[in-house]
N, C-alpha and C positions, 0 to 999 in steps of 0.2 A: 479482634474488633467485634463488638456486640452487631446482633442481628438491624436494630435500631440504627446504629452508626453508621451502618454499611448502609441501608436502606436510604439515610438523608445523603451519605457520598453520593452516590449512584444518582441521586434527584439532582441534585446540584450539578453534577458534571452535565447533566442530559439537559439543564435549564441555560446550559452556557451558552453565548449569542457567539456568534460568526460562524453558524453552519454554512450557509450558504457560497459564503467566497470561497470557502474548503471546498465543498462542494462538487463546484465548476471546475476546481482547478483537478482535484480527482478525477473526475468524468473527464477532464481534459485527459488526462494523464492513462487512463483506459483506454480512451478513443484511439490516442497514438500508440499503445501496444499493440491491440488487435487489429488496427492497420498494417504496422508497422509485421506482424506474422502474416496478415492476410499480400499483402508484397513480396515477404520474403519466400512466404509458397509459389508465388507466381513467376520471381524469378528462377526458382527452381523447375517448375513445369516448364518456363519457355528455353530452360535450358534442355530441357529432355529427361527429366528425373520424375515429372510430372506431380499432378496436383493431389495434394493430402489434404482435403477438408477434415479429415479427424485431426491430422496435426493441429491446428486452428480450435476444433474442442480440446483437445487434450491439454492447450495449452491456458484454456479458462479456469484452472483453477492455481494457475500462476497470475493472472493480470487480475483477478477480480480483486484475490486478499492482498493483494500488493497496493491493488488502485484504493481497497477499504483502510487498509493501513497508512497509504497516505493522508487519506481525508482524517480520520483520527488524528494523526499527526499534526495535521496545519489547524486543525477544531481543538481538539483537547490537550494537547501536548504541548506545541508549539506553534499556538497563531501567530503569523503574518500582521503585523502593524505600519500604518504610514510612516509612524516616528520613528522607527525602527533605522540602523545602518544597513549598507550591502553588505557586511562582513555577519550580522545576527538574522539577517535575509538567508544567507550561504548555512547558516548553522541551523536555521530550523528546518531551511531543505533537507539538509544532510539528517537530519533528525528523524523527519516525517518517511525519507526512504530508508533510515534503519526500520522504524517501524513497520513501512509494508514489507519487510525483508523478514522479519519477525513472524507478520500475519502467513505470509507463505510459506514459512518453514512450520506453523502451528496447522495449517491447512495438508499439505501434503502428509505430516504425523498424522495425522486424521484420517486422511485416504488407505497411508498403510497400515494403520491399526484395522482397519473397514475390511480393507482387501487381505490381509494376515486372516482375520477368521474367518473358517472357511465349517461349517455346518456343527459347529460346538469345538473345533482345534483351532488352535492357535501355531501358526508358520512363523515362528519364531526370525528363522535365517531371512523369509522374505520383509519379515516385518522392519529387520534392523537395515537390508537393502537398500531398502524403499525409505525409509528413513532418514538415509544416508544420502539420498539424492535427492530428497526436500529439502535437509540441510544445506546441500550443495546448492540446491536451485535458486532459496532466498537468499544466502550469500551471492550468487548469479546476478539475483535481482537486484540484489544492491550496487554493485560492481557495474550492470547492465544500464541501470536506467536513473544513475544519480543524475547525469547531465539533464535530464529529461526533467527531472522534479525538480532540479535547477535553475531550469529556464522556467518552465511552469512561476515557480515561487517569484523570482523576479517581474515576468509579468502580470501577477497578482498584486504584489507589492507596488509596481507602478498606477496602479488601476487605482490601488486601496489608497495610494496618495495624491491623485487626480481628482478621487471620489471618497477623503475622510468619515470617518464613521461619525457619528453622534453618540456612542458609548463606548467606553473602553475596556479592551478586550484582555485574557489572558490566559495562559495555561498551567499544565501543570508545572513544564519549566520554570515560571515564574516565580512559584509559588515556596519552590525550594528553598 
């Protein structure tokens, strides 16, 4: 793909309208991860195991690419329409959370590439590690929090058919 080609893709994807309902439903979809750890650390202090606020950081760089990969997913991939069935509802959830499953396994390769070099060496055995349990983590997430983007997607959809758009929307699924 010439330099040219790629430059008018890139504009056009980023000029596609239904950011917004994506959006919210992402940030929805965020809101209820870092809750949902900020609880689970609580019931672990009130159990006696006590509070880990780094658990809670350490686990932002699972909920962001996941919550970013959603929003991509229901914006560019696979928007959410009113006309749309429950059963192509279900499919572009299922879609939108392989995609943040994807952005978390590209994110945490990231971290261990980062943390592998260590002052001009490269820790080869940490790097494949580390690796290996980004892999594990966005398959995790996918596994973790389809119900979640599920529910999310349906109440979108119900919203988006209450409240019709005045243009019609589509993705790359569509486009296939």
């Amino acid at each position: 793909m010439t330099d040219g080609r790629m430059s008018r893709t890139l504009v056009s994807l980023a000029r596609r309208r239904g950011r917004l309902p994506a959006l919210v439903a992402a940030l929805g979809i965020a809101l209820v991860l870092v809750i949902g750890r900020l609880l689970n650390e609580l019931v672990a202090y009130l159990g006696g195991s006590g509070f880990h606020a780094a658990a809670v950081v350490d686990y932002l760089p699972e909920a962001l690419p996941f919550a970013l990969g959603v929003f991509l997913g229901l914006w560019l991939i696979a928007p959410l329409a009113d006309e749309l069935t429950l059963p192509f509802v279900f499919t572009r959830a299922a879609l939108a959370t392989a995609a943040g499953g994807i952005l978390v396994i590209v994110a945490r390769i990231v971290i261990a590439v980062t943390a592998a070099v260590d002052e001009g060496s490269f820790d080869g055995a940490a790097f494949v590690r580390d690796a290996t349990l980004g892999a594990l983590a966005g398959v995790s997430s996918v596994v973790n929090y389809l119900i979640p983007v599920l529910f999310a997607s349906v109440l979108l959809w119900l919203w988006l058919r209450a409240h019709p758009r005045d243009y019609a929307v589509s993705g790359l699924i569509d486009e296939v």
